[in-house]
C-alpha positions as CSV (number, residue, x, y, z in Angstrom):
1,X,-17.6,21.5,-3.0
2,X,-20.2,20.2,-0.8
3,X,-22.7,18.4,-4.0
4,X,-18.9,16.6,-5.3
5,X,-19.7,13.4,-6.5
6,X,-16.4,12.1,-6.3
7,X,-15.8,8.6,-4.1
8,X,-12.3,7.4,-3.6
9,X,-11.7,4.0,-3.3
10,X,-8.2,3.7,-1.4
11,X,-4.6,2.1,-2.3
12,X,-2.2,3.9,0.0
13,X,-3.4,7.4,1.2
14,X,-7.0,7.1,2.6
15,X,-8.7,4.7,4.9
16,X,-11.3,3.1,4.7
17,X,-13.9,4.6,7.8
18,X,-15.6,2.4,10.1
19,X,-19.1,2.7,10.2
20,X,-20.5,0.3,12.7
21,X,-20.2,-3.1,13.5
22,X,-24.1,-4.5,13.0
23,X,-26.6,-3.8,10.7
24,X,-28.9,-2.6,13.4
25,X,-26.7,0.2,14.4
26,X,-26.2,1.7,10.8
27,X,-29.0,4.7,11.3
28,X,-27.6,5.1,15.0
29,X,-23.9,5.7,13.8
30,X,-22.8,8.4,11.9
31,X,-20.7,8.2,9.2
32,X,-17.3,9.5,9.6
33,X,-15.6,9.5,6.7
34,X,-12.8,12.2,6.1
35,X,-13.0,11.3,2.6
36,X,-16.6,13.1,2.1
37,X,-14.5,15.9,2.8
38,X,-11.6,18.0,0.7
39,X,-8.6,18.9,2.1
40,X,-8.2,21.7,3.4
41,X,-6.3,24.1,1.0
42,X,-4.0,25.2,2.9
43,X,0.3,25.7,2.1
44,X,1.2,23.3,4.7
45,X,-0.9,20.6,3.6
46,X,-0.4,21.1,-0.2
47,X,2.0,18.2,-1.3
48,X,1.6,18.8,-5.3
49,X,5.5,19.5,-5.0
50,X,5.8,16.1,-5.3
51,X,4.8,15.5,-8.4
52,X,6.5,16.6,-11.9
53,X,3.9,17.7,-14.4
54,X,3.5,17.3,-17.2
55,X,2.7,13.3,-16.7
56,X,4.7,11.6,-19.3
57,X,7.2,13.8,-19.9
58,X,10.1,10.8,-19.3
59,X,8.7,8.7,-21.5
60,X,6.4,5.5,-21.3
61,X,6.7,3.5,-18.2
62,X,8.6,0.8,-18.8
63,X,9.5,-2.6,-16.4
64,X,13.5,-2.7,-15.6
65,X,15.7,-6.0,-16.0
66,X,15.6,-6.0,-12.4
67,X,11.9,-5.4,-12.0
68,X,11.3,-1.5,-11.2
69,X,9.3,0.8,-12.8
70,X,11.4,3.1,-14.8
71,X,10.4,5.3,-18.1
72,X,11.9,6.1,-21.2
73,X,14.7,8.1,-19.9
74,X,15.6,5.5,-16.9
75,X,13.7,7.6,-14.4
76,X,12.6,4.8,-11.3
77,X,9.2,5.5,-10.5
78,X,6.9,4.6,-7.3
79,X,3.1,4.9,-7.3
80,X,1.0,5.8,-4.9
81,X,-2.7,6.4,-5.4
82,X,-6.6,5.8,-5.4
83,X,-9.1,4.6,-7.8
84,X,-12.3,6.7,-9.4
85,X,-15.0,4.2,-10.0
86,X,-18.3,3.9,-12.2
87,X,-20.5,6.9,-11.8
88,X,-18.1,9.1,-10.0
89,X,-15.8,8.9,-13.4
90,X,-19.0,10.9,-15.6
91,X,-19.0,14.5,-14.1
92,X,-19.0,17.7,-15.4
93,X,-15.4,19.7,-16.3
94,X,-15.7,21.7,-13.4
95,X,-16.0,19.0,-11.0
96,X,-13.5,17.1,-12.6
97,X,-10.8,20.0,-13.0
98,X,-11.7,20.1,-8.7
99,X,-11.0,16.8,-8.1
100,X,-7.8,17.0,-9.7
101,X,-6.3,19.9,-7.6
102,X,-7.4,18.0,-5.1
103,X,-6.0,15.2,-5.7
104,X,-2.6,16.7,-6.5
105,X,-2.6,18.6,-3.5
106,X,-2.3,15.4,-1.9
107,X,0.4,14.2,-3.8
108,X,-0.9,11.5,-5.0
109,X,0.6,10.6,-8.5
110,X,-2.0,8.1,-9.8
111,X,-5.5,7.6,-10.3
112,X,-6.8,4.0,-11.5
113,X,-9.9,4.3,-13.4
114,X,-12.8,1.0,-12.5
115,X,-16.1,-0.4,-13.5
116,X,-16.6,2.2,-16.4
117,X,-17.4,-0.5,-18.7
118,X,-20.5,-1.6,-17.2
119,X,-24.5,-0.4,-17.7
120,X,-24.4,2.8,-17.4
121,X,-20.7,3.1,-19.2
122,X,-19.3,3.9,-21.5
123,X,-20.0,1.0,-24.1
124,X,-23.2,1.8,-26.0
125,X,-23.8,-1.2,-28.1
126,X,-20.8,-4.0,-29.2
127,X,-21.7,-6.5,-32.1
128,X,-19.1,-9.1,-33.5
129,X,-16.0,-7.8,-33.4
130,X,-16.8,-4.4,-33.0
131,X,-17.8,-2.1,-30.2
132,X,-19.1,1.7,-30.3
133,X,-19.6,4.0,-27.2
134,X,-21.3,6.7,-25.7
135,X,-19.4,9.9,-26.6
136,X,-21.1,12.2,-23.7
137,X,-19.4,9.3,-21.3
138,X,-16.2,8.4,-22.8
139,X,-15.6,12.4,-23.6
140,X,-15.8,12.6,-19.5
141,X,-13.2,9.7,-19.3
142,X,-10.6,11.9,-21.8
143,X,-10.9,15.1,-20.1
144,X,-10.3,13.3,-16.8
145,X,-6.9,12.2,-18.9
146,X,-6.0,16.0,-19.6
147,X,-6.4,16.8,-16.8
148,X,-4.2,14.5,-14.5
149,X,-2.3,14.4,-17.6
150,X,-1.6,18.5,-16.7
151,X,-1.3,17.6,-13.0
152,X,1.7,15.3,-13.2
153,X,-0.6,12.4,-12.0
154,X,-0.1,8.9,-14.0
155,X,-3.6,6.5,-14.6
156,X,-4.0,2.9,-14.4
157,X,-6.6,1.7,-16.7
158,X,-9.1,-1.3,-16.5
159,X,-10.8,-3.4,-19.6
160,X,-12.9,-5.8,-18.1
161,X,-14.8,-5.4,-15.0
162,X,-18.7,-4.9,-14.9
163,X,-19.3,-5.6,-18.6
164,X,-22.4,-7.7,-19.4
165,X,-22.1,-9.4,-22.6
166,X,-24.8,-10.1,-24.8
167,X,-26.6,-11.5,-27.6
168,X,-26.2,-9.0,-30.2
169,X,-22.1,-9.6,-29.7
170,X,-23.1,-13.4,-30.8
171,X,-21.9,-14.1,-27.4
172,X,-24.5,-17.6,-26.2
173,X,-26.9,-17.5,-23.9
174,X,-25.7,-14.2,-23.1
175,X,-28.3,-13.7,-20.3
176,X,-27.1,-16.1,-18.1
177,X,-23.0,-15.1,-17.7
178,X,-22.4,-12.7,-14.5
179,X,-20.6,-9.5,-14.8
180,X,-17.9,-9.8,-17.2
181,X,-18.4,-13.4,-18.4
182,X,-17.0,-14.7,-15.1
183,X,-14.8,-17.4,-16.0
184,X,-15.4,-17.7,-19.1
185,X,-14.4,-14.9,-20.8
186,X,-10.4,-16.8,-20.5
187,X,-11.4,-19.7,-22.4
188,X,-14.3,-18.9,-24.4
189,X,-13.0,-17.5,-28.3
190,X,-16.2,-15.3,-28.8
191,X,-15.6,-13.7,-25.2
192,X,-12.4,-13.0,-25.8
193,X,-12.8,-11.7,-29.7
194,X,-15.2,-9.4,-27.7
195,X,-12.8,-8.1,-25.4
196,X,-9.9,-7.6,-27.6
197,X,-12.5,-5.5,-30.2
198,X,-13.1,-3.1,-27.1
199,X,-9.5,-3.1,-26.6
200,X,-8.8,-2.1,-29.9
201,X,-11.7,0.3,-29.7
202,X,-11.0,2.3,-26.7
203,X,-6.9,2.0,-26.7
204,X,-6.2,2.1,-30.6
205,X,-8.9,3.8,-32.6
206,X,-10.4,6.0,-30.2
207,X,-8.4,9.6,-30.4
208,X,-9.1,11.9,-27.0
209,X,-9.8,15.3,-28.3
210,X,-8.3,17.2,-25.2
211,X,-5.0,15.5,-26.4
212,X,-4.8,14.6,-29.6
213,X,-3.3,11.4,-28.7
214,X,-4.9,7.8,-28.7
215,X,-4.9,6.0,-25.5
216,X,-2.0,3.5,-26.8
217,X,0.1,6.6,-27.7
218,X,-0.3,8.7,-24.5
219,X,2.1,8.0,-21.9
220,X,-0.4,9.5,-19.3
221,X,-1.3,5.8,-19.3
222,X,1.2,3.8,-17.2
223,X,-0.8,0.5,-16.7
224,X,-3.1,-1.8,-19.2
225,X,-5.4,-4.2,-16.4
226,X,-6.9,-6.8,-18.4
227,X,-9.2,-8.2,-16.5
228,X,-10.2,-7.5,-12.4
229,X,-11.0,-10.5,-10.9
230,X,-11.4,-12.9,-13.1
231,X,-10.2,-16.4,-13.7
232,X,-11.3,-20.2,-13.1
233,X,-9.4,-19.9,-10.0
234,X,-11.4,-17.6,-8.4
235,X,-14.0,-19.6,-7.7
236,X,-12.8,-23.2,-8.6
237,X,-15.8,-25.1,-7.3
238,X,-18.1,-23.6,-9.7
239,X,-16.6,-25.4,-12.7
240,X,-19.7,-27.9,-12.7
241,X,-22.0,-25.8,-12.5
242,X,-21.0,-23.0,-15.2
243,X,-24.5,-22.1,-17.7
244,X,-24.3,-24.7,-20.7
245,X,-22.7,-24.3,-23.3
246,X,-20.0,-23.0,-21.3
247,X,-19.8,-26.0,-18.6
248,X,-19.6,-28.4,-21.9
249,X,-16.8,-26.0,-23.5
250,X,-14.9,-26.0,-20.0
251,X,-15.3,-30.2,-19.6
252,X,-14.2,-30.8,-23.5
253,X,-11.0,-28.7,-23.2
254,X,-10.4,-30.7,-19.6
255,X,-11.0,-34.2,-22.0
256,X,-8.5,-33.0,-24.4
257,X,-5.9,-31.5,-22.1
258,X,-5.9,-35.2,-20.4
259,X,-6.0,-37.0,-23.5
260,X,-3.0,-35.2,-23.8
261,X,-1.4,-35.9,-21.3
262,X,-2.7,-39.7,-20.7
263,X,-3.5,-40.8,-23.8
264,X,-6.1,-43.1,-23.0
265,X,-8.5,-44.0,-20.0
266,X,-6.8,-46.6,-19.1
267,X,-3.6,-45.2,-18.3
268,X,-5.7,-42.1,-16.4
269,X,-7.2,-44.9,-13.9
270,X,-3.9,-46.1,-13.3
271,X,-2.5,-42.5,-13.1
272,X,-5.3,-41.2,-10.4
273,X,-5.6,-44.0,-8.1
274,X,-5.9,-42.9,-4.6
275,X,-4.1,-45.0,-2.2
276,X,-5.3,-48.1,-3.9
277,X,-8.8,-46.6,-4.4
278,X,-10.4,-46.3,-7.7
279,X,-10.7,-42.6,-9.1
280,X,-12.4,-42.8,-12.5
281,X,-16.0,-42.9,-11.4
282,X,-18.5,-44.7,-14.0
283,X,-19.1,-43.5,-17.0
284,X,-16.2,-41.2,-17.0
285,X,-14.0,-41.8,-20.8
286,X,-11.6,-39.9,-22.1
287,X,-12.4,-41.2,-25.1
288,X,-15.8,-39.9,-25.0
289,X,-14.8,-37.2,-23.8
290,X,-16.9,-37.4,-20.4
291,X,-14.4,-37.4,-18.0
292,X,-15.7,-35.2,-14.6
293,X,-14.6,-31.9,-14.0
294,X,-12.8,-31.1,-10.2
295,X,-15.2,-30.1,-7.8
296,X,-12.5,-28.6,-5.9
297,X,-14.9,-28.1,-2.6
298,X,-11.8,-27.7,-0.4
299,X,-8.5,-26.4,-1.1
300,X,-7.0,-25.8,2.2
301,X,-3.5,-25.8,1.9
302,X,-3.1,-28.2,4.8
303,X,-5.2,-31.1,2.7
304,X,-3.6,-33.3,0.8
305,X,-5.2,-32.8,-3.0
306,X,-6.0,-36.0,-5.3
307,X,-4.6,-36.3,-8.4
308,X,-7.7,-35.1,-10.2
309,X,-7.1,-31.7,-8.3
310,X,-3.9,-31.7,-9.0
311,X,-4.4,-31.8,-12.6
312,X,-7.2,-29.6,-12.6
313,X,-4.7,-27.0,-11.3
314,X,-2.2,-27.7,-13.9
315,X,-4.8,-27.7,-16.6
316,X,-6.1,-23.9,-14.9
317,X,-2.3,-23.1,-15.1
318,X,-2.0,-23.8,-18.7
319,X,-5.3,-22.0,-19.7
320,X,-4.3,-18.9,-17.5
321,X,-1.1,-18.9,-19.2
322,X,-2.6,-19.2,-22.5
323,X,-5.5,-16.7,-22.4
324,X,-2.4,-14.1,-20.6
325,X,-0.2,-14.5,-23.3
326,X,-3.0,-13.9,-26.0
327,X,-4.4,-10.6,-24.3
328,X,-0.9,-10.0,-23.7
329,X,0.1,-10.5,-27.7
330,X,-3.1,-8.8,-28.9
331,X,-1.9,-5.7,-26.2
332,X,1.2,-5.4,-28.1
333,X,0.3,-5.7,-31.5
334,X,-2.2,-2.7,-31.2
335,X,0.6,-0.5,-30.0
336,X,0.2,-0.3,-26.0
337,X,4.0,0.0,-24.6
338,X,3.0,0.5,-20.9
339,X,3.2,-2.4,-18.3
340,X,0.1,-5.4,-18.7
341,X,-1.2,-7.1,-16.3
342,X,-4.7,-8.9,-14.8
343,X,-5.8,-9.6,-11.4
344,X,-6.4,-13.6,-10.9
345,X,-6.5,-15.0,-7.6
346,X,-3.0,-14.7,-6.6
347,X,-3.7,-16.9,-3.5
348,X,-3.2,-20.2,-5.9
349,X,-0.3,-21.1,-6.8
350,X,-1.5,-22.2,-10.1
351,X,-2.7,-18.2,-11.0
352,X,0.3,-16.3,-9.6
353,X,2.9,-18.8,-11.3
354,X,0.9,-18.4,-14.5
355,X,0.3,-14.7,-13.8
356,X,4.5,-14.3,-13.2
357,X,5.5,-16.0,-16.3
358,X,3.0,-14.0,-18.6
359,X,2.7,-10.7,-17.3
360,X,4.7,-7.4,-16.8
361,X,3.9,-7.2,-13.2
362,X,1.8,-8.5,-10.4
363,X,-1.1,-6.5,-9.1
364,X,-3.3,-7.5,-6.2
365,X,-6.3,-6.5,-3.6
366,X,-5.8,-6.4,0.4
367,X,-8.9,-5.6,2.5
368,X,-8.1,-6.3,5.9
369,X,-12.3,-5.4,7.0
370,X,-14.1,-5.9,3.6
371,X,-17.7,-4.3,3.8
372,X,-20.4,-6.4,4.6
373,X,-23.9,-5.8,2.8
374,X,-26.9,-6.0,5.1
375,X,-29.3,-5.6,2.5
376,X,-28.3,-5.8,-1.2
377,X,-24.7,-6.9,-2.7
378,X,-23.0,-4.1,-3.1
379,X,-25.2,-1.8,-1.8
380,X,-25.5,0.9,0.8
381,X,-25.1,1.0,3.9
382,X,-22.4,-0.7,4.1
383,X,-20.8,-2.1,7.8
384,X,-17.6,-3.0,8.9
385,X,-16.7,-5.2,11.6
386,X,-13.8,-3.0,13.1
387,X,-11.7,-5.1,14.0
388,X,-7.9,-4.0,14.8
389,X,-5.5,-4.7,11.9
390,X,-2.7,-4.4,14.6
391,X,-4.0,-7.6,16.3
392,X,-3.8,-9.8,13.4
393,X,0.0,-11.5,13.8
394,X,-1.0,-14.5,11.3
395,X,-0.5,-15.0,7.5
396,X,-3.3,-12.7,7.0
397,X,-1.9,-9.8,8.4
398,X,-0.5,-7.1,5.4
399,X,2.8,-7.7,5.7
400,X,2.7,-11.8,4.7
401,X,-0.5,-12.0,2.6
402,X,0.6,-9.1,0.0
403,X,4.3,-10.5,0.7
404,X,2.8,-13.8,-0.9
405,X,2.5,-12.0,-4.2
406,X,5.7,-10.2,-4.4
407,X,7.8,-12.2,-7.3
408,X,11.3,-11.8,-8.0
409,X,11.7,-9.5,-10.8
410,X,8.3,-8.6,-11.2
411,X,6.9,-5.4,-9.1
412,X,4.6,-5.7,-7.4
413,X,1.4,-3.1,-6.9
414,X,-1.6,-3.3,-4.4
415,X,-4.5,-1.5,-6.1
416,X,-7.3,-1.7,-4.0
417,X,-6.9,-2.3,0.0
418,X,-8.0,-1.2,3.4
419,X,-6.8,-1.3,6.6
């Protein structure tokens, strides 16, 4: 199927393929990549013995008391898999019932589905508490179900990755948040009535026609992502400079979370002196409610934090927890039994603890040689700087940055890595 449109992004089977190490050498190099390729159909290499079709036939996936993945009937289950993003997720029935034989040939027994909500998605317009989509596209997104559904192979599904909020949603100055309301979309209420109504929209009242199921009801559906990297802890040091009003809604939750926890400015200066140094800069009040957000411009590990960070991380703690626990709740009361999770930075402390105590399990991204954009973000060609995984012997080798993650009783799944 030489015209397949299909790109794999890889978890555990494929690689990703260097391409060059310089921009200048990107037209000199060829691309290798054994993923533009099918394999070969061929006995020996056909591993769809593996899996055990129809998928959900044991029941919904549940999380064990000891923190496995087991369904209905107490069957453990491992996953092991790639993801199918953005345009390669709208093809025609043909290509998609090839892809699938390919993919179980493989014996792959997952597919995680990505950036489907963006332009170009499957969301055709969304107003206050309601969203409505593009048939033509979200028809291509349940026949993709049947099919793996057919195949024995399991699907992890995203809400929020690419989606641009707007106006007509009520959402505020709509036209200057990123690409799914980066941060804001934990602690702002509109953002997150937004969310939950395409939630409701996609998992609840939506009914795939090749199934007859909704997607809440289909146990095809192992794994509910709320959000892909999201958070205020992924970029801390932008909480200043957030578009108004969200910078004022961030800095007036921070004034009440300390006013709860001080009481009064007075007892904050005496609680965030530095070694004898004053802390509360002028004009900072937390009874005016103009008390200075972190800047957070460094936090190495190795550097001692002042109390105002330290706070600040307590305070991102809470809100995590608190905007995890309502997705979470909301999840639930719409009838989706499958393991929840979202994908915070995991690197703080603050996130994974908050992710760990909310969550069903802990999911996380490894790229070992990232692609660099010479051009345009996110835009072909892309270079890598092929450098030898097997050289790296420091906390950022595989083995101890994705061990960082791992949580007693909570598994633990890496859904986007290379290597």
């Amino acid at each position: 199927m030489p015209n397949m449109r299909i790109v794999f992004t890889i978890l555990q089977l494929f690689t990703w393929c260097k391409i060059a190490n310089s921009a200048e050498m990107v037209k000199a190099v060829p691309i290798l990549n054994p993923n533009v390729k099918l394999p070969c159909d061929a006995g020996l290499a056909n591993m769809s013995n593996l899996l055990d079709p129809p998928a959900g036939k044991h029941g919904f996936l549940r999380v064990s008391h000891d923190g496995h993945f087991t369904f209905d009937d107490g069957t453990r289950m491992r996953f092991f898999g790639v993801n199918i993003a953005r345009d390669s997720i709208f093809c025609t029935r043909d290509e998609i019932r090839n892809a699938v034989r390919t993919l179980a040939r493989t014996g792959i027994n997952i597919v995680r589905f990505h950036h489907f909500d963006e332009r170009g998605g499957i969301i055709a317009s969304a107003s206050p508490g309601e969203v409505k989509f593009y048939e033509r596209r979200l028809d291509c997104l349940d026949y993709w179900l049947y099919e793996l559904k057919r195949a024995g192979i399991y699907v992890y599904l995203d809400l929020l990755d690419y989606r641009q909020f707007n106006a007509t949603e009520g959402v505020r100055n709509a036209h200057a948040l990123p690409r799914a309301g980066k941060p804001m979309a934990i602690f702002n209420h509109t953002l997150i009535r937004q969310q939950q109504a395409y939630a409701r929209a996609l998992l609840r009242e939506h009914v795939n026609r090749y199934t007859g199921l909704s997607y809440a009801d289909d146990p095809v559906i192992a794994f509910i992502e709320v959000f892909d990297e999201n958070g205020l802890l992924w970029r801390p040091w932008e909480w200043r400079t957030l578009p108004e009003p969200y910078r004022s809604e961030l800095q007036r939750l921070w004034n009440e979370w300390l006013r709860g926890r001080y009481r009064s400015t007075r007892a904050l200066q005496r609680a965030w002196r530095n070694h004898g140094e004053e802390a509360i800069q002028r004009g900072e009040s937390l009874e005016r409610y103009s008390v200075r957000l972190p800047r957070f411009a460094n936090l190495r590990a190795n550097r001692p934090l002042s109390q105002r960070e330290r706070d600040g991380l307590q305070f991102a703690y809470e809100l995590h927890k608190r905007y995890y626990a309502t997705m979470m709740a909301f999840l639930r009361s719409i009838g989706v039994r499958v393991p929840i999770t979202a994908v915070g930075n995991w690197k703080r402390w603050a996130d994974l603890k908050a992710m760990s105590e909310t969550l069903d399990f802990i999911a996380v991204n490894y790229y070992f040689d990232h692609p660099i954009f010479p051009h345009k973000a996110w835009q072909p060609p892309f270079v890598f700087t092929n450098t030898n995984p097997l050289m790296c012997t420091d906390w950022n080798a595989f083995a101890p940055a994705v061990a960082f993650a791992k949580v007693c009783g909570k598994p633990l799944i890496v859904r986007e890595w290379n290597y």
